[in-house]
C-alpha positions as a printed Julia matrix, in Angstrom:
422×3 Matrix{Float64}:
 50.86  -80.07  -63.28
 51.31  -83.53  -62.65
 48.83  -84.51  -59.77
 44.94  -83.55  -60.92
 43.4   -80.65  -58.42
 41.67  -81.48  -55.59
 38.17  -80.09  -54.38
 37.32  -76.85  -54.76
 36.37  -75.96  -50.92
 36.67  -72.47  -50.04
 36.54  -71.52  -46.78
 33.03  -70.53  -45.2
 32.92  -66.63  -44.48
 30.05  -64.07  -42.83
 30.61  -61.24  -45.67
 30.49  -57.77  -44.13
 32.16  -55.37  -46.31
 30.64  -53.15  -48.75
 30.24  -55.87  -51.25
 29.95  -58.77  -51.93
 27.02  -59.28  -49.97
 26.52  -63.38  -48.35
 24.7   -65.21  -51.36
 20.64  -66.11  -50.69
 20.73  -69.82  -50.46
 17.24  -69.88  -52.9
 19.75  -67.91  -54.93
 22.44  -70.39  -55.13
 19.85  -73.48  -55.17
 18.48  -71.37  -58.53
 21.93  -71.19  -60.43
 22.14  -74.36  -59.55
 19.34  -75.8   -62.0
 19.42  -76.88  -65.94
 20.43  -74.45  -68.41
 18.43  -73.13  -71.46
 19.35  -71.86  -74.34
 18.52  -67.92  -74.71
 15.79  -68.34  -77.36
 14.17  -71.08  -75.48
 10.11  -70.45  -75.35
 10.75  -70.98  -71.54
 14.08  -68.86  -70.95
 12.09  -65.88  -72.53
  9.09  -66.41  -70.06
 12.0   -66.03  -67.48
 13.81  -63.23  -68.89
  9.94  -61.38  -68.87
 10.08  -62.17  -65.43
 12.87  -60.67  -64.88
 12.41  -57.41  -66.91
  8.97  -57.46  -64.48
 10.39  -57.49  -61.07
 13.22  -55.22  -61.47
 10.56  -52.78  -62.16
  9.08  -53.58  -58.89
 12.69  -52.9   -57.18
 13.45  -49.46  -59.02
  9.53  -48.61  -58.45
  8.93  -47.58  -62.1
  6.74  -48.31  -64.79
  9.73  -48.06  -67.32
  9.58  -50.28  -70.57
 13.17  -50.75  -70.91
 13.96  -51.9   -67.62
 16.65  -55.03  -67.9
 20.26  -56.3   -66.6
 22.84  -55.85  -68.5
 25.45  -58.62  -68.3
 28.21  -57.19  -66.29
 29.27  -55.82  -62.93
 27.5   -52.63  -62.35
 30.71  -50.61  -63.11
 29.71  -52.77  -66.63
 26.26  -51.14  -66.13
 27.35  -47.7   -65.64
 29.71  -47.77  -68.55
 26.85  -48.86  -70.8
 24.75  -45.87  -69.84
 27.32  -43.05  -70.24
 28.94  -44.69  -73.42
 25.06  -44.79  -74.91
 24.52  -41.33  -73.52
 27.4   -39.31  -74.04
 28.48  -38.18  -77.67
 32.32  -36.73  -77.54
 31.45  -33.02  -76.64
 28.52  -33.12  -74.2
 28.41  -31.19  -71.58
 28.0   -33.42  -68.35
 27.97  -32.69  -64.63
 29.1   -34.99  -61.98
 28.88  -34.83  -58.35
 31.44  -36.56  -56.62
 31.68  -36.85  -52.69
 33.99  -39.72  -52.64
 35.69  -42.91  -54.85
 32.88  -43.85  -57.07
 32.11  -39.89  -58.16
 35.32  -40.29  -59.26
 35.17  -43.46  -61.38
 31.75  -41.36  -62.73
 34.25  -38.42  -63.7
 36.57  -41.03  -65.16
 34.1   -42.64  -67.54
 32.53  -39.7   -68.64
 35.53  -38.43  -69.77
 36.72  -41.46  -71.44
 33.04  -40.93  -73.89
 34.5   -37.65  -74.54
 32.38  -35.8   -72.39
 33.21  -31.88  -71.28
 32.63  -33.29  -67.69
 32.49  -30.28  -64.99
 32.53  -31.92  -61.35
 31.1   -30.78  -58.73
 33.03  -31.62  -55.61
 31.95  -32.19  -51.36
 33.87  -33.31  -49.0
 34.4   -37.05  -48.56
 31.25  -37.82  -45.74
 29.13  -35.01  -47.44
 26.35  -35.2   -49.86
 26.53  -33.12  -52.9
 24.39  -29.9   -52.66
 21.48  -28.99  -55.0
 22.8   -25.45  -54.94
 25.95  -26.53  -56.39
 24.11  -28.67  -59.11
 22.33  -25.63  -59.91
 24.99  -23.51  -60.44
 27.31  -26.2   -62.36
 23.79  -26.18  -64.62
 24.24  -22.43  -65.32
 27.4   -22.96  -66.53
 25.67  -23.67  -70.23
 24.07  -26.54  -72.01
 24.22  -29.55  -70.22
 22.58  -33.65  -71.6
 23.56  -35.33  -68.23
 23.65  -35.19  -64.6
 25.43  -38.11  -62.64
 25.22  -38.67  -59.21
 25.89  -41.48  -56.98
 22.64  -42.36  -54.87
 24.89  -44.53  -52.15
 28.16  -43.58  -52.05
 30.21  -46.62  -50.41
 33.04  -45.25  -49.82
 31.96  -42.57  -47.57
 28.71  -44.14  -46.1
 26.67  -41.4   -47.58
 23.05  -41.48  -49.3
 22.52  -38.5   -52.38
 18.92  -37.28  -52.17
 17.76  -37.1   -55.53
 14.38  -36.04  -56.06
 15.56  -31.93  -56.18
 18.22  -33.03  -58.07
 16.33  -34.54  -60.9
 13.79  -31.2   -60.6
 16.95  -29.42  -61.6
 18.7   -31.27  -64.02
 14.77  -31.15  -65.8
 14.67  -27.57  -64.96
 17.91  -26.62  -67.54
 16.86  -29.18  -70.18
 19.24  -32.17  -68.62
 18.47  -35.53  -67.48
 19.57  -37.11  -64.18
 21.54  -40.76  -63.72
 21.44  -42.13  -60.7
 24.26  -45.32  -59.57
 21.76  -47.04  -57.39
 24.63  -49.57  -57.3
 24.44  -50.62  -53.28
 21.14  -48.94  -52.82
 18.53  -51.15  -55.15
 16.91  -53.52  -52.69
 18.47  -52.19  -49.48
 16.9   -48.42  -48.83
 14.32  -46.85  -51.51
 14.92  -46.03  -54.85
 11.85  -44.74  -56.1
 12.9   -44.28  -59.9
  9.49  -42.71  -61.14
  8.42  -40.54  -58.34
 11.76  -39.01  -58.04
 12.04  -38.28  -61.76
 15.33  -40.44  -62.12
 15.6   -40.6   -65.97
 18.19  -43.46  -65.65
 19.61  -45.79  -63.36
 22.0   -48.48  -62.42
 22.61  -51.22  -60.23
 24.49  -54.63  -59.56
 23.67  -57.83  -58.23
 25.66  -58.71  -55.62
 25.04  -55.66  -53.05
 21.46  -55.67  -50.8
 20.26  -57.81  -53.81
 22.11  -61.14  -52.38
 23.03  -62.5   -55.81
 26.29  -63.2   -57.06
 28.39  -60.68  -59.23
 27.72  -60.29  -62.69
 24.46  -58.6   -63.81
 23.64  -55.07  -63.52
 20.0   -53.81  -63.2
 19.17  -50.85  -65.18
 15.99  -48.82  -66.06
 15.69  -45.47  -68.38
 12.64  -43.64  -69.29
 11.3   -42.26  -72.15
 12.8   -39.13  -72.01
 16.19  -41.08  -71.78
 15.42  -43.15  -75.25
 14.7   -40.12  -76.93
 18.4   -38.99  -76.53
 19.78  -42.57  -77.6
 17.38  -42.22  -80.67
 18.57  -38.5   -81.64
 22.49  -39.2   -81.15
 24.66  -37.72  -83.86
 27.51  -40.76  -83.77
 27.24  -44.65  -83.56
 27.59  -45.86  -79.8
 31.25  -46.45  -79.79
 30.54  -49.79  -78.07
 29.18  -52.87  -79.31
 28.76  -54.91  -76.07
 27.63  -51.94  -73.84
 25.13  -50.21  -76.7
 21.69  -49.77  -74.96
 19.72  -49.62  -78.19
 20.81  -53.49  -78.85
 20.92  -54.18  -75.55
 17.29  -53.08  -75.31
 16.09  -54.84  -78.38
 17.37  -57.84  -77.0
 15.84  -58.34  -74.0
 12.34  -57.27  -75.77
 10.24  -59.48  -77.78
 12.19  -58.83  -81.26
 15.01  -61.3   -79.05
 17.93  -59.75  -81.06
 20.93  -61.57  -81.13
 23.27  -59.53  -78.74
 25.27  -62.05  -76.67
 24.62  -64.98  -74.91
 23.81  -64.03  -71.53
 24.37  -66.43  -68.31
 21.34  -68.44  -68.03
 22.31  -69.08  -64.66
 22.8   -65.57  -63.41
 19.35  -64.86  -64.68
 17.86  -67.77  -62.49
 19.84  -66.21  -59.86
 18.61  -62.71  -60.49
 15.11  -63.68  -60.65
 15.27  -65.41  -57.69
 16.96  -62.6   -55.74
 14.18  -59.75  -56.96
 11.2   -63.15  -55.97
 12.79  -62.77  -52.46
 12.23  -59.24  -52.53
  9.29  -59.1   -53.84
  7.89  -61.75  -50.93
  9.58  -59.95  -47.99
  8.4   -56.42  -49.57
  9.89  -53.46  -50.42
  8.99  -51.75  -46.84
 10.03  -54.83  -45.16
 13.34  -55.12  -46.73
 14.44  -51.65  -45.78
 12.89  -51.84  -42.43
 15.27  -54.69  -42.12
 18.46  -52.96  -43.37
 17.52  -49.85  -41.32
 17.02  -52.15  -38.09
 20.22  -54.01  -38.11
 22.05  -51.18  -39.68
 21.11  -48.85  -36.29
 22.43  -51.82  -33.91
 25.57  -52.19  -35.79
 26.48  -48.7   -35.35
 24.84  -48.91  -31.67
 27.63  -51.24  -30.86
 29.95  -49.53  -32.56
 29.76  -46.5   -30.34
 29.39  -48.36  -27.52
 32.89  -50.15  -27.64
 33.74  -45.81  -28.01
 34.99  -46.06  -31.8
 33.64  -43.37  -33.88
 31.67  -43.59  -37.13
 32.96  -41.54  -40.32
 31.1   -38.46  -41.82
 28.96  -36.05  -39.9
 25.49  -35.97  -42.12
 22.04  -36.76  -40.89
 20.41  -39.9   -40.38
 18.2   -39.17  -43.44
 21.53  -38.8   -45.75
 23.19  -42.23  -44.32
 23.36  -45.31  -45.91
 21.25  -48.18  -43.45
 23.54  -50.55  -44.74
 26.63  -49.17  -44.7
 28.9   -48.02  -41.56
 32.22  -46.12  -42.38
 33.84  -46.97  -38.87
 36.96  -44.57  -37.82
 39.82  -46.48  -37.13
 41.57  -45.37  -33.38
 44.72  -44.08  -33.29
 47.77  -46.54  -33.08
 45.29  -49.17  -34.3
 46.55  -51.49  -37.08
 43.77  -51.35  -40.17
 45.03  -54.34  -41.87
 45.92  -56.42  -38.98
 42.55  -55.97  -37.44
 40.94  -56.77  -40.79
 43.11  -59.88  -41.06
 42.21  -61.07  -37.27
 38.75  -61.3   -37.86
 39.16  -62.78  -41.44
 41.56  -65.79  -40.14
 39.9   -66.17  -36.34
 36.31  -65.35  -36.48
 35.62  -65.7   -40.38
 34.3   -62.41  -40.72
 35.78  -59.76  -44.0
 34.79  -56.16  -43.63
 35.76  -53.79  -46.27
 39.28  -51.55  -46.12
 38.7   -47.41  -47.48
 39.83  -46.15  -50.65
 42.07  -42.86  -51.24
 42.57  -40.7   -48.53
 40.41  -42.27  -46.21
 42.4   -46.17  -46.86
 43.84  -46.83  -43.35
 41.26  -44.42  -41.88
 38.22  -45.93  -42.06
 36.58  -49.11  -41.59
 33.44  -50.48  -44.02
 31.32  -52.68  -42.37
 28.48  -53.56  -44.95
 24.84  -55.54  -43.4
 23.61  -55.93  -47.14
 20.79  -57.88  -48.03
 21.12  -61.6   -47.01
 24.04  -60.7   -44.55
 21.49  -58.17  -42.5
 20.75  -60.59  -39.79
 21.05  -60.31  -36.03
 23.42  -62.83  -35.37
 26.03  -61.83  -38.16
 26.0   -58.26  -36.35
 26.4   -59.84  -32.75
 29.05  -61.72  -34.31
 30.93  -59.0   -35.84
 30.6   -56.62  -32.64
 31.96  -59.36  -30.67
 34.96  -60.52  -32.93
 35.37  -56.99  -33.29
 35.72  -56.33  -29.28
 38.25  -59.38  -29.21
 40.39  -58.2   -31.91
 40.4   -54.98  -30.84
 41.15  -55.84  -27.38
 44.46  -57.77  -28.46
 45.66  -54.5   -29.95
 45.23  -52.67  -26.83
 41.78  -50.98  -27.45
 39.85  -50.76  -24.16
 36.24  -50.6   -23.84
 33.86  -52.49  -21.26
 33.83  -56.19  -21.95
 30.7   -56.98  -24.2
 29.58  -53.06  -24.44
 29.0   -53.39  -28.16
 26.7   -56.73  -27.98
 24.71  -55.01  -25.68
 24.26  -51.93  -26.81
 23.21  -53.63  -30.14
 21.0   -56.2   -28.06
 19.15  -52.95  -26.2
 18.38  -51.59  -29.3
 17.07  -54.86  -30.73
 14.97  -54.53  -27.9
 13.62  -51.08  -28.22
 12.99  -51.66  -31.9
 10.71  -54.24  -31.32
  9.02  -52.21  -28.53
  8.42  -49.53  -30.87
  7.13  -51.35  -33.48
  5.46  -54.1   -32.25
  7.37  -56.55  -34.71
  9.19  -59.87  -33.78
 10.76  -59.7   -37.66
 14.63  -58.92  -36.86
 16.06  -61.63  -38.61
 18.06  -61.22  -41.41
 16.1   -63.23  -44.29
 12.21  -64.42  -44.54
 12.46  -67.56  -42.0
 13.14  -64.19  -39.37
  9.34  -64.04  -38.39
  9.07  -67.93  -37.93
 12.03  -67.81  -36.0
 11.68  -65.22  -33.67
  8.07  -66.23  -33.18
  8.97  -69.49  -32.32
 12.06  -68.0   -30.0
  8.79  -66.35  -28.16
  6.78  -69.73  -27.52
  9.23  -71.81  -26.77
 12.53  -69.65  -25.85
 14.8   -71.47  -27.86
């Protein structure tokens, strides 16, 4: 390399896939400030913090409630190697690609894993839970509360009643659903779960939310073998974000500023708010959608969709990659591709957390018609911006709310939109 590297200056884009969700700006400005070293009287006020308002997202009163530095694949991985001794019994529903990375892990701890299977678009029964249960001892129950691939949201209250029920406890990945639609860890019974960052939290990738009760820590106490893991071993883990500080690793300073500062936005725009906000912009997304006369994947009730997450069917004839490409390079705009037998089928259009805003789904329907249009899809020239703008409308009706923004300067700016029309 003979020339030194210019500026790094990637290009500006409106994130609408599954994930990555668009960063919080108070995020970024966070990251952004002096770093501490991890026994610094100050960095373990802010860790405290931290430990404090992810028990406000997962809605538990949990002592061991922490990220764990990595993605939340890193997350999961920590809970079923901690969990699972070589031999358990362990049931898995899977109704799409990340059941199947649950199956995957599980059996690389040496699990007996039994899966229980749905169709891809289809939540997992509690009937077949129950009678995967009867099959004989079981320590675990994994289930995917927001399956991404599919667009589908896992009820789990009944399936925590049964997993108690035969002497099992229940793990939620709450991976895309923490912060965006409710995970209520305690009144659910949810013994364990995960999360990431950079979904409907807004944060960069990196840490991964996690909380497990007490019936949980009794199993990691009364293991037989040593945690095969080092880095992902909950019982360290745990004693070092606690006030013993053990020396585990050197987490990111900065990614805990940013995590703090993601779960403070939360907490300020409220838990009700936030998934009134996902729901809203969620329901004119796919109000477009239909109205440019594309179809949305999987055939479940409203109740057991993801708000922020719309599996669109790709037409006939339609290029998925080209399409994909055309809004990236023309509008900005990346939605998310499928996986397995659903890649070149489906469309994932994500409105997580700081990217649930009223303009970025106007944009996105229009792009969207324009792109479309080019590859010889016809539908009635601006159908899906107003279809979503109708429903914007009714919403507001309805509720009697100007919030439809897509971050906490919505209310001033729609209220000032009223006074003034601009």
């Amino acid at each position: 390399m003979t020339e030194p590297l210019g500026d790094l200056l990637p290009s500006p884009s409106i994130l609408l896939g599954p994930g990555p969700s668009m960063a919080d700006p108070r995020v970024l400005r966070a990251m952004a400030t002096p770093l501490l070293g991890q026994f610094d009287p100050e960095f373990t006020v802010i860790m405290n913090e931290v430990m404090a308002l992810c028990r406000y997202a997962f809605q538990t009163d949990n002592a061991r409630t922490f990220p764990v530095s990595a993605t939340g694949r890193g997350g999961l991985e920590a809970a079923m190697a901690s969990l699972i001794e070589p031999g358990d019994r362990v049931v898995v529903g899977e109704c799409g690609n990340f059941g199947q990375l649950l199956i995957e892990i599980a059996a690389r701890c040496g699990a007996e894993v039994v899966p229980v299977r749905a169709e891809w678009g289809h939540i997992i029964e509690p009937a077949a839970i129950e009678q995967a249960l009867r099959g004989g001892d079981t320590k675990l129950v994994a289930l995917i509360h927001g399956e991404t691939s599919t667009g589908v949201l896992q009820p789990l209250a009944e399936m925590a009643q049964l997993a108690h029920r035969y002497g099992a406890i229940l793990l939620a990945d709450a991976v895309v659903t923490l912060g965006g639609c409710e995970v209520a860890v305690d009144r659910w019974g949810v013994d364990i779960a995960v999360a990431a960052t950079q979904k409907c939290l807004s944060c960069p990738s990196g840490l991964a939310p996690l909380t497990y009760n007490a019936r949980t820590e009794a199993l990691l106490t009364a293991r037989h073998s040593k945690i095969h893991s080092n880095y992902f071993d909950l019982t360290q883990l745990a004693c070092y974000w606690s006030v013993d500080r053990f020396n585990h690793h050197t987490a990111s300073t900065s990614l805990v500023y940013g995590l703090r500062e993601a779960l403070r936005a939360l907490q300020v725009e409220g838990l009700e708010a936030r998934y009134a906000r996902h729901r809203l912009h969620g329901g004119a997304l796919r109000a477009g959608i239909e109205a440019l006369g594309l179809q949305c994947f999987g055939q479940e009730p409203e109740p057991h969709r993801l708000p922020m997450l719309t599996p669109v069917l790709i037409p006939e004839g339609i290029d998925d990659r080209r399409v994909r490409s055309r809004l990236l390079q023309d509008f900005g705009i990346e939605i998310g591709a499928a996986f397995g037998p659903l890649l070149g089928r489906v469309w994932r259009i994500g409105t997580l957390g700081y990217s649930a805003s009223r303009p970025n789904v106007l944009l996105c329907l229009a792009a969207l018609e324009a792109v479309l249009r080019r590859e010889g899809w016809k539908s009635d020239a601006g159908a899906g911006v107003d279809a979503a703008l109708t429903y914007y409308a009714a919403c507001r009706c309805q509720r009697g709310t100007v919030a439809v923004g897509g971050h906490l300067n919505a209310s001033a700016r729609m209220a000032r939109h009223e006074t003034t029309g601009v």
